[in-house]
C-alpha positions as CSV (number, residue, x, y, z in Angstrom):
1,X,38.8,60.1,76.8
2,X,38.9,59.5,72.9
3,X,41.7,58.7,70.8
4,X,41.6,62.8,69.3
5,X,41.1,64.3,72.4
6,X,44.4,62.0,74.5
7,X,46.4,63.2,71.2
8,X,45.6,66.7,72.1
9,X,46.1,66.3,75.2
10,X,49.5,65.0,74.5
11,X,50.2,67.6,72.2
12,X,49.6,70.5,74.9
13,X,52.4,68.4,77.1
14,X,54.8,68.3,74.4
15,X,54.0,72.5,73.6
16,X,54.2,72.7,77.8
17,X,57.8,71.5,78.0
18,X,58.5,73.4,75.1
19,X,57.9,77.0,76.6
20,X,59.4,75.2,79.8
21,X,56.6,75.8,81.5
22,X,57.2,74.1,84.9
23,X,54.4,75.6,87.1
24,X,51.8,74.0,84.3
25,X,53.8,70.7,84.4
26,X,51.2,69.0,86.8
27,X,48.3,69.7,84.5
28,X,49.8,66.7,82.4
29,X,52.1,65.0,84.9
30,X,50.4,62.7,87.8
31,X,52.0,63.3,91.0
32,X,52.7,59.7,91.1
33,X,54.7,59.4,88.0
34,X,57.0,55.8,86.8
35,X,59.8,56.8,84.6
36,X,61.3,53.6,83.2
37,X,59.6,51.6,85.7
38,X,60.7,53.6,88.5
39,X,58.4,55.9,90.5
40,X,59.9,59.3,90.6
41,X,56.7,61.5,91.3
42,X,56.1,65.1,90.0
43,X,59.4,66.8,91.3
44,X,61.6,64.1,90.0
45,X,60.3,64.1,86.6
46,X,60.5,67.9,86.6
47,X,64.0,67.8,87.8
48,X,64.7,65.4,85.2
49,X,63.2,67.8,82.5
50,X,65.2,70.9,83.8
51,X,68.5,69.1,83.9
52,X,67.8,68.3,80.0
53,X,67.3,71.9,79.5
54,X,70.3,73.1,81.5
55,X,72.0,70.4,79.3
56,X,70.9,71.0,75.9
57,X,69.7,75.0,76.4
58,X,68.4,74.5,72.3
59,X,66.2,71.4,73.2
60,X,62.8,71.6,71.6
61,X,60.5,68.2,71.5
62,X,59.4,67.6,67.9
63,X,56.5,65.0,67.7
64,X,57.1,63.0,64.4
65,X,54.6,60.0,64.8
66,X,52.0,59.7,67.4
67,X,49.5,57.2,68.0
68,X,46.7,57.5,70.7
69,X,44.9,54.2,71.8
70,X,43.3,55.5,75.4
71,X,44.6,55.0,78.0
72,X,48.0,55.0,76.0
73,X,50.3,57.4,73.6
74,X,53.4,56.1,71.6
75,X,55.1,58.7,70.3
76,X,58.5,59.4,68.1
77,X,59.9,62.6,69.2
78,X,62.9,64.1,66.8
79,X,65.6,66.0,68.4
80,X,68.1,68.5,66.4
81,X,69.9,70.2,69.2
82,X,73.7,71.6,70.5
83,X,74.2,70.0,74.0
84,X,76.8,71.7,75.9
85,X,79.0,68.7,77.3
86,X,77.8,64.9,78.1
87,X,74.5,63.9,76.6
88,X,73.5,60.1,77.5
89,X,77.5,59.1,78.5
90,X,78.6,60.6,75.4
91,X,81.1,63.7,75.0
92,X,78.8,65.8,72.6
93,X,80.4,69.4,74.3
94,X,78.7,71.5,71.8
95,X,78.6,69.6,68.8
96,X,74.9,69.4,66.9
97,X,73.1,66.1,67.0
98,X,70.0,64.7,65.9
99,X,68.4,61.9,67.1
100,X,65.0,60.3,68.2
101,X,63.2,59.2,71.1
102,X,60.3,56.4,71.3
103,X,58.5,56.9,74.2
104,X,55.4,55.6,75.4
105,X,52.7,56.9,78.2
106,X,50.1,55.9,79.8
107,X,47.7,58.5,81.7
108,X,45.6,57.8,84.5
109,X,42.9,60.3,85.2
110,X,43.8,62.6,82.3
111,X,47.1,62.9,83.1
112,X,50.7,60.6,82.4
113,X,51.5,58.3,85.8
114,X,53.9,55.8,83.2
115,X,56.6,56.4,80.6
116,X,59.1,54.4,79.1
117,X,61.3,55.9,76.7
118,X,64.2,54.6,74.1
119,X,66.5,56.8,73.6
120,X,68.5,56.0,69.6
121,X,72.1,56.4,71.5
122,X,73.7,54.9,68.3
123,X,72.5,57.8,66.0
124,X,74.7,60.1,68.2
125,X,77.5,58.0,68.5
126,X,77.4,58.0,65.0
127,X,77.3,62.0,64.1
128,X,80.2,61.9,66.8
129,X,82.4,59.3,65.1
């Protein structure tokens, strides 16, 4: 795969958890998928993704910066969202926030088997201060 076409690929991920589409979520998800160096497979990561929708009901993923070097994506993803209660250990319960995620992939046959994201906790601590 080329650097243009992983990027697009990426892209249709990012516009698949947008519209929440779960059912498509395996077009860009490996069955196998590491999260953080731990393998929670397809239903995991899908869990995972619900629960940050039935947490933050305005989330919408934002790509700001994204690099594609096959087999791998690094990505900054900007968040401006109203979480209902506790986002990442913090007591948000409604408030607005805006923060940013570095995350990087790696796909395996097309599709993303390894991420490792960093969330930037201390730009909500600080809008909550």
């Amino acid at each position: 795969m080329t650097k243009n076409e992983l990027a697009e690929v990426y892209r249709g991920y990012i516009a698949c958890l947008n519209r929440q589409d779960w059912p498509h979520l395996a077009t860009f998800v490996h069955d196998d998928v590491h999260y953080n160096g731990k393998r929670i497979g397809l239903s995991g990561y899908r869990d995972m993704l619900e629960g940050d929708f039935r947490a933050i009901p305005d989330l919408h993923f934002e790509i700001d910066l994204l690099m594609s070097d096959p087999p791998r994506i690094a990505s900054r993803l900007r968040f401006d969202c109203t979480p209902t209660g506790v986002l990442f250990g913090l007591p948000v319960n409604g408030k607005r926030v805006r923060f940013c995620e570095n995350v990087f992939y790696e796909f395996v046959d097309g599709r993303i088997a390894n991420v490792w994201s960093i969330i930037d906790k201390a730009a909500i601590e600080a809008l909550l201060a």
